[in-house]
N, C-alpha and C positions, 0 to 999 in steps of 0.2 A: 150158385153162379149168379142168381139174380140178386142176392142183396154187392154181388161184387163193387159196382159203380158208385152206390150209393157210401160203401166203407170209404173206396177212394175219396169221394166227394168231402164225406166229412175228416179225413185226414188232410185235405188242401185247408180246408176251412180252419181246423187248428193251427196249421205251419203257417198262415197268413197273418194268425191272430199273434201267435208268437215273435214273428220278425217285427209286427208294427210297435209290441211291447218293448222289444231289445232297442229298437232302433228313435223311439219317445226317450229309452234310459239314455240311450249312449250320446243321444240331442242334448239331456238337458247338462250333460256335462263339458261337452267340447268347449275350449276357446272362443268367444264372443265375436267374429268376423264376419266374413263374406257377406251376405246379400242382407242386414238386418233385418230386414222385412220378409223375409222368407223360413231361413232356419237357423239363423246365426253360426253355420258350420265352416272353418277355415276350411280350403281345399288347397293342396297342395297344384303346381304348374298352370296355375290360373289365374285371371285377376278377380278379388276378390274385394270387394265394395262397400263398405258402413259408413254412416259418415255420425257415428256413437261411438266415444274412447273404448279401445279395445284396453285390458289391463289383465296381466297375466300374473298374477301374486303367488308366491308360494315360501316356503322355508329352504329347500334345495341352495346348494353352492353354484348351480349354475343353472337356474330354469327355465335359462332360454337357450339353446345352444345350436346353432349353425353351421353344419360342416361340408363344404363342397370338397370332391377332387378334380377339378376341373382346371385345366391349366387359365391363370387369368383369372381365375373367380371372384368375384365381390361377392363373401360370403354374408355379407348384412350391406342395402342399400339405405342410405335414409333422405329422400328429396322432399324439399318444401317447394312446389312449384309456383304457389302466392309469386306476383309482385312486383306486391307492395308489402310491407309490415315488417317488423323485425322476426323473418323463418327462418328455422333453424331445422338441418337437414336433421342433423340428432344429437341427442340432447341426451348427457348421461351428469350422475349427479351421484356423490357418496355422502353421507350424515355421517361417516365414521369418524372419530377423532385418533384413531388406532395410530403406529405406523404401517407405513405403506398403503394408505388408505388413497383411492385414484379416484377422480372422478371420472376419467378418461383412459383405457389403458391400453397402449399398444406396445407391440413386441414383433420384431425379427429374427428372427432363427436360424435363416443362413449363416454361417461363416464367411462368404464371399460372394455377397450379394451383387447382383449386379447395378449397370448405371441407375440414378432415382430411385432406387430401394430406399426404403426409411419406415422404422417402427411407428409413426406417425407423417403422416403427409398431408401438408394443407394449401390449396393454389387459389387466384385469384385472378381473375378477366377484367378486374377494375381496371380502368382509364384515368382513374380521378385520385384525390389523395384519400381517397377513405376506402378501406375495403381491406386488411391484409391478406396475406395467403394465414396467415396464424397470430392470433391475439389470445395473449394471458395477460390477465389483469387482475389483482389483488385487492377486494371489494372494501376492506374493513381499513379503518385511518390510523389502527394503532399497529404494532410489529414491524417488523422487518420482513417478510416473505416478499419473495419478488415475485412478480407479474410473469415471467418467462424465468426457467430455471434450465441449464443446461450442464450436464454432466459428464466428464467420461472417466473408467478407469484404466484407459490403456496408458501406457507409459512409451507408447513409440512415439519416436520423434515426427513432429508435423501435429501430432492429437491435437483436439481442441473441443472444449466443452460445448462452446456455443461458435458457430463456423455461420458470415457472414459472404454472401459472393454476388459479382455484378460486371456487367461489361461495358455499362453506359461512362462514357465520357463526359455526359453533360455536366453541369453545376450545380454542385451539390446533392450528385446525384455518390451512394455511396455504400458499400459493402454491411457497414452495419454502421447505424447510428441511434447515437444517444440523444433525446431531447429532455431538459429540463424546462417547466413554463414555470418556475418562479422566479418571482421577481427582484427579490430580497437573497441576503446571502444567506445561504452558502454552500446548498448542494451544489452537486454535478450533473454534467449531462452524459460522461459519460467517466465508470471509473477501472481501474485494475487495481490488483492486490495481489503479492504474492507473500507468503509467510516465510518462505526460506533466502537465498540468497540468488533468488530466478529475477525477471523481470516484472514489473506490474504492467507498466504500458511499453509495447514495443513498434516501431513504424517503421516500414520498406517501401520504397518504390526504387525502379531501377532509374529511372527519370526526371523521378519530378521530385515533390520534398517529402521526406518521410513521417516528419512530423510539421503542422503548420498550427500555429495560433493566431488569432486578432481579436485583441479588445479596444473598439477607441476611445473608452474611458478608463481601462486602467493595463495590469500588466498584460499580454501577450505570452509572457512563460512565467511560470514562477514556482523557482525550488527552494525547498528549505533544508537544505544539506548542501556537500561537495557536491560539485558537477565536474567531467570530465568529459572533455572533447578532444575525439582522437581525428584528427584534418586540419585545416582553417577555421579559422573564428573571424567570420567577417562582419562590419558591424559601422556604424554613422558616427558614434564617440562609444566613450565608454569612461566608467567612473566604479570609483568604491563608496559607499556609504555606510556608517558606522553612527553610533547614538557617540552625539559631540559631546567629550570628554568635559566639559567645562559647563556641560548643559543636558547631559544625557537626556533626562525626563521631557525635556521641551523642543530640541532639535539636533537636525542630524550633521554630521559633516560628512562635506562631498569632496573626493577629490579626484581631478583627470588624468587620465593615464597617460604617461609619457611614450608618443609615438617616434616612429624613425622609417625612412624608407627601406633600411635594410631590415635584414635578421638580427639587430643587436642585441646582447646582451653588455648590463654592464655592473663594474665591481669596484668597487672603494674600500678604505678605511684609514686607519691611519698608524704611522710606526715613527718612532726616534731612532735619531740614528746613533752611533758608539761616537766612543773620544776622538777617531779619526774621521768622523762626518761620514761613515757609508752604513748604511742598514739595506738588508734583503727583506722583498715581498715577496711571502709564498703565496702561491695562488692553489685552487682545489687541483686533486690529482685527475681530474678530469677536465681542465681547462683548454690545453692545447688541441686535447681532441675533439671539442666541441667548438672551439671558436681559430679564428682567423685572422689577417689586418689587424694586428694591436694599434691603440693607438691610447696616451696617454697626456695625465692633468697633476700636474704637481704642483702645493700650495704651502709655505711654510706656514707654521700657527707657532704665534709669541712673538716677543720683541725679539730674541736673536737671529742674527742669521738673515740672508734676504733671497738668496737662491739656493733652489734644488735643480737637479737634473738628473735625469735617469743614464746611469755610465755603462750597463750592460740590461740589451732589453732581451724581455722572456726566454725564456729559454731554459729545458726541467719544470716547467710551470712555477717559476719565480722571475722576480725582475733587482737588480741591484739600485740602489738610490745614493746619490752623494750632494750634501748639503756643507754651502760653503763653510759655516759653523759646526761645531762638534753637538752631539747632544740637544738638537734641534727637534721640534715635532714637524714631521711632516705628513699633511693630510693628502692622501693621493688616488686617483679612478683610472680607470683600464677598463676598455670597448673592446670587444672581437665580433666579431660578423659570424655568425652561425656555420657550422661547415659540417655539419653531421651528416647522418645519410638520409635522411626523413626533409631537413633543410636544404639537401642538394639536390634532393628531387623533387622539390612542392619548393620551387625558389619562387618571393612573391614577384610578381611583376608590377612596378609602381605606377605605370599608367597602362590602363588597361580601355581599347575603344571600345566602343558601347558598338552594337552590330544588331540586326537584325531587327525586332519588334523593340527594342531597346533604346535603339537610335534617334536622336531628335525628342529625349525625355528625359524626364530626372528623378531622385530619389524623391527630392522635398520641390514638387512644381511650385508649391503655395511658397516658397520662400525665393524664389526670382519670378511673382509675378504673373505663373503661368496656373491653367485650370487645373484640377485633380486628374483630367484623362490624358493629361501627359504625365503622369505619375509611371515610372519605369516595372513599380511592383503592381504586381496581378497575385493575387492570393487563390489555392484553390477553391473553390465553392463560389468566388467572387465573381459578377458578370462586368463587373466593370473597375477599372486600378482602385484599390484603397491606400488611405493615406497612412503611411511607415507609420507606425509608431516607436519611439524609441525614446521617448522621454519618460524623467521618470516619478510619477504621480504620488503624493502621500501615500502611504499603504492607510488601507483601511483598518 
């Protein structure tokens, strides 16, 4: 009974010497954190303190892994609270040249996520122009990789790889935009492409214009194919130009459109008439139905003969001609005023009053004299009227 205390005693003395052993081992392995000046040991639901890169290296597929169930959770924080300096909340980085190689990689899961979900989310409290909510930029001068790449592969209607959105009204203020700073030709600032028979670039507004250009040194729009405009085509003149037959290599020829107040169309050619002096014009089988108010021009060509006259008009979509001579050439034209259903419902109106912010200005102020803020056109993005351009400049 007497040596009892003394067994206990030295059995504490061993289990003391033992935990200080295990617990040297199990120090000198832990993660490099918490208090550096103390034991370098991470603790978990604490703040924990070094101001020595902590670095956790290993071979594992994923040696750092984070997992809350916590409704709401930000399962990894990374704040720079500096500032000043270029801080970066977190900083992720791949060498892999593989595919699929991310330096950044986020992912969503839901099927029916709710509002502001997003496999990546980036926001911005900036005031100023510098700051985005998300900047990709592609460091190297050679390749083609873009800065921002946006993706999808749903095929319902509406999708969109890269989705642009804004509510500001102001000038130039804009759902998505494209800037180019060079100065020289001939990128873009902003492009589309489609490979099939979709659209490349497409523009809506219920309001205002859906598509707007201005250059006021050269073209304003410029396609190098058909164009087809289903509406009005309204316009200050208008011409064709074409490499002049007589000179191709060195200049163009311009020639101006033949205007009319109404809807006109109009049709010529020329026929002879038989032994009794009368010959029939037929006109297309679709004349009468597209036009209206004939009205006509009869010319003989040659020495015979000195009048025509038209002795039974349209009618069948032909007209009769009798020439006071037999076997005459007669050169003759035929006008109808438009009468289809697209014409009778978009009939133009030939004077139209100018109303509203409109009133008391003009297309071309600088051509009666007046400044450019009585200029009638106001262009989007513009804070004050820009001057029409509609002339048409060498092409480059």
């Amino acid at each position: 009974m007497s040596r009892t205390p003394l067994r206990r005693l030295a059995l504490a003395l061993v289990a003391i010497c033992s935990a200080a052993l295990a617990a040297g081992s199990l120090g000198a392995g832990r993660a490099s954190a918490a208090d550096c000046t103390v034991d370098n040991i991470f603790r978990m639901a604490q703040m924990n303190t070094c101001n020595s890169n902590t670095i956790l290296q290993g071979s594992a597929v994923q040696p750092f892994y984070v997992l809350s169930t916590a409704p709401g959770a930000q399962a990894v924080v990374g704040w720079a609270t500096a500032e000043t300096g270029p801080g970066w909340g977190v900083f992720a980085r791949s060498d892999s040249s593989g595919t699929d190689a991310r330096g950044l990689y986020g992912i969503l899961t839901s099927s029916s996520p709710g509002t502001d979900s997003a496999g990546v989310a980036g926001f911005s409290l900036s005031t100023t122009g510098n700051g985005p909510g998300v900047n990709g930029r592609q460091l190297s001068f050679n390749g083609t990789a873009p800065g921002v790449y946006g993706e999808t592969v749903s095929t319902a209607a509406g999708a969109a790889g890269v989705r642009g959105s804004i509510s500001s009204s102001a000038a130039n203020a804009a759902g998505v935009r494209g800037d180019n700073n060079s100065s020289t030709c001939c990128g873009m600032g902003v492009a589309g492409f489609h490979s099939g028979q979709g659209i490349g670039v497409y523009g809506e507004a219920q309001n205002g214009f859906a598509v707007s250009g201005f250059s006021p040194n050269n073209w304003s729009g410029y396609f190098q194919g058909s164009v087809n405009v289903v509406g009005t085509l309204y316009k200050s003149s208008g011409a064709f130009r074409i490499d002049n037959p007589i000179d191709p290599a060195h200049s163009y020829l311009q020639h101006s459109f033949v205007e009319s107040p109404d809807m006109k169309n109009v049709y010529d050619g020329n026929v002879v008439t038989n032994g009794k002096g009368f010959a029939t014009v037929k006109l297309p089988a679709y004349f009468q139905a597209l036009n209206k108010d004939f009205r006509y021009q009869l010319t003989i060509v040659g020495a015979r003969g000195w009048r025509a006259r038209v002795v039974k008009e349209i009618a069948h979509n032909r007209l009769t001609i009798e020439s006071d001579e037999p076997r005459v050439k007669v050169s003759w034209q035929v006008t109808g005023i438009r009468h289809d259903a697209y014409a009778n419902a978009h009939r133009i109106q030939t004077v139209v009053p100018k109303s509203g912010s409109a009133d008391g200005k003009y297309i071309h102020p600088e051509l009666y004299g007046k400044p450019m803020s009585k200029s009638v056109v106001v262009l989007p993005g513009m804070t004050h009227p820009a001057k029409p351009h509609f002339n048409l400049p060498a092409q480059r």
